[in-house]
C-alpha positions in Angstrom: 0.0 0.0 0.0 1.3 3.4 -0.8 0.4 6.2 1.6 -0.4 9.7 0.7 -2.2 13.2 2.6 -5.3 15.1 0.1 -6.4 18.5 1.3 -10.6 17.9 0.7 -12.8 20.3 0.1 -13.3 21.8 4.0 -9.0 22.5 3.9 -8.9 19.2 6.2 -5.9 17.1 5.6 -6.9 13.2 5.0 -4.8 10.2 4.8 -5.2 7.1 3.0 -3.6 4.5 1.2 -3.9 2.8 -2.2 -3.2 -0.3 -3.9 -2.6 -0.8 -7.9 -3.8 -4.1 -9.5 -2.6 -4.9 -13.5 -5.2 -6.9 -15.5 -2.5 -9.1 -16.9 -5.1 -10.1 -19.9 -5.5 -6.5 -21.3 -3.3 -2.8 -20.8 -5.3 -2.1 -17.6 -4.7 -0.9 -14.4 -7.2 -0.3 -11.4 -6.4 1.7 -8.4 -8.1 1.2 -5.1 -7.5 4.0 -2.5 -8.6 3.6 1.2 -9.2 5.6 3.9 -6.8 5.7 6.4 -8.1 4.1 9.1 -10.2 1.7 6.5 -13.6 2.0 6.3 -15.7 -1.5 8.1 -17.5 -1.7 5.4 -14.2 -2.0 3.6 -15.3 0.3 0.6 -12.8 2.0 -1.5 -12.9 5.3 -4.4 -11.5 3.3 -7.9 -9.4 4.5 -10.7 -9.2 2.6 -13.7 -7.1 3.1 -16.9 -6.1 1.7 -20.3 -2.9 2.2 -22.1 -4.5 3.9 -25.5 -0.7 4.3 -27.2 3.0 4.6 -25.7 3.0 7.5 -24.3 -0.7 7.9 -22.6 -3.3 6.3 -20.8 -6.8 7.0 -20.7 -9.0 6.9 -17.6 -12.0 4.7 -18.1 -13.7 4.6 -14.5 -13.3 7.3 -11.9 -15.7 6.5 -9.1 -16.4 7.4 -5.1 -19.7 4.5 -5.3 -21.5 7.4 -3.5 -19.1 7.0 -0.1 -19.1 9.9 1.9 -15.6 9.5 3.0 -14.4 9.9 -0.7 -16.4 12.4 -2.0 -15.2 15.7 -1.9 -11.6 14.3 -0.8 -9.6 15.7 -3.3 -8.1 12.1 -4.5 -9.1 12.5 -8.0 -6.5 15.5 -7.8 -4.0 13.5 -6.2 -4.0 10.1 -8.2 -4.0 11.6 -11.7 -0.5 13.0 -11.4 0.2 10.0 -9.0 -0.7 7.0 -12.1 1.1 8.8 -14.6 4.5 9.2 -12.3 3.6 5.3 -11.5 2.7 4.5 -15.1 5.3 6.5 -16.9 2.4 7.9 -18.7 0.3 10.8 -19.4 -3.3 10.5 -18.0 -6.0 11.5 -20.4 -10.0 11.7 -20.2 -12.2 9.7 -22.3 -14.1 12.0 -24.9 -17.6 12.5 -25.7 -18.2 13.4 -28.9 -18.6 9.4 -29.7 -19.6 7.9 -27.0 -19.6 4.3 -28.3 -18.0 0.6 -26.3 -18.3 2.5 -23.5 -15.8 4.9 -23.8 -17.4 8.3 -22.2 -16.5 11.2 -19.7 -19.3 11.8 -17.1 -20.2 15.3 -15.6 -18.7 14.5 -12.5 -15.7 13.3 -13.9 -15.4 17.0 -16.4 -15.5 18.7 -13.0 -12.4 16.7 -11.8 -11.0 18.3 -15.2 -11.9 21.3 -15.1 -10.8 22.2 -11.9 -7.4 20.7 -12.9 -7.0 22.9 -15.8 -8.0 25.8 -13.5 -5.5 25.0 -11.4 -2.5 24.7 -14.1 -2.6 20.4 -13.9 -4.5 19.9 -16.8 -5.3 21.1 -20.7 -8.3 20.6 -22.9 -8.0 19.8 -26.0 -11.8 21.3 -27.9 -11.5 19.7 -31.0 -10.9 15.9 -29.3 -12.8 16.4 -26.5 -10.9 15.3 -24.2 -8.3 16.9 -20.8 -4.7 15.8 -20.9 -2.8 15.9 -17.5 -0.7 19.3 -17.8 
């Protein structure tokens, strides 16, 4: 497990801890981060992504499953930089201008974006539609 701190959205410093697992049949990683102490019910926030080319990987699930403890937390802001410095990749946001095999941004995930790009950590790209880790 690999330790980190997130500032959430109150200014409050939070610990926890995540864990990477590689889907050794496809270019796939999923990242479960815990709280710090963990949770009883033993739920977890989850980042997946998919290598889409050399250099970049694409984020293809991004979700809290509606768990106080992880909404608001500010680990979307942590892990993005955090996979590609793990991955040696860039991070990048699925598009939707065709949303098709399930390949699609959600609104809650744009906000994630967005407020990177606001803060400097990430660029849109209009024509693609799609947010590239800065």
């Amino acid at each position: 497990m690999n330790k980190f701190n997130c500032i959430d959205k109150h200014g409050h410093t939070r610990e926890f801890n995540y864990s990477v697992d590689k889907d050794l049949s496809q270019d796939k990683w999923t990242f479960r981060v815990y709280n710090i102490p963990p949770l009883q019910s033993g739920d977890f926030f989850e980042i997946s992504v998919e290598q889409i080319n050399n250099q970049e990987v694409r984020i293809i699930m991004m979700n809290n499953y509606g768990i106080p403890e992880y909404s608001g937390a500010g680990i979307s802001d942590y892990m993005i930089p955090e996979i590609s410095q793990v991955l040696g990749a860039v991070v990048v946001s699925s598009s939707n201008l065709h949303p098709s095999g399930g390949v699609y941004r959600t609104p809650d995930a744009t906000k994630v974006w967005e407020r990177l790009k606001a803060n400097g950590k990430a660029v849109y790209d209009s024509k693609n539609d799609v947010y590239k880790q800065a």
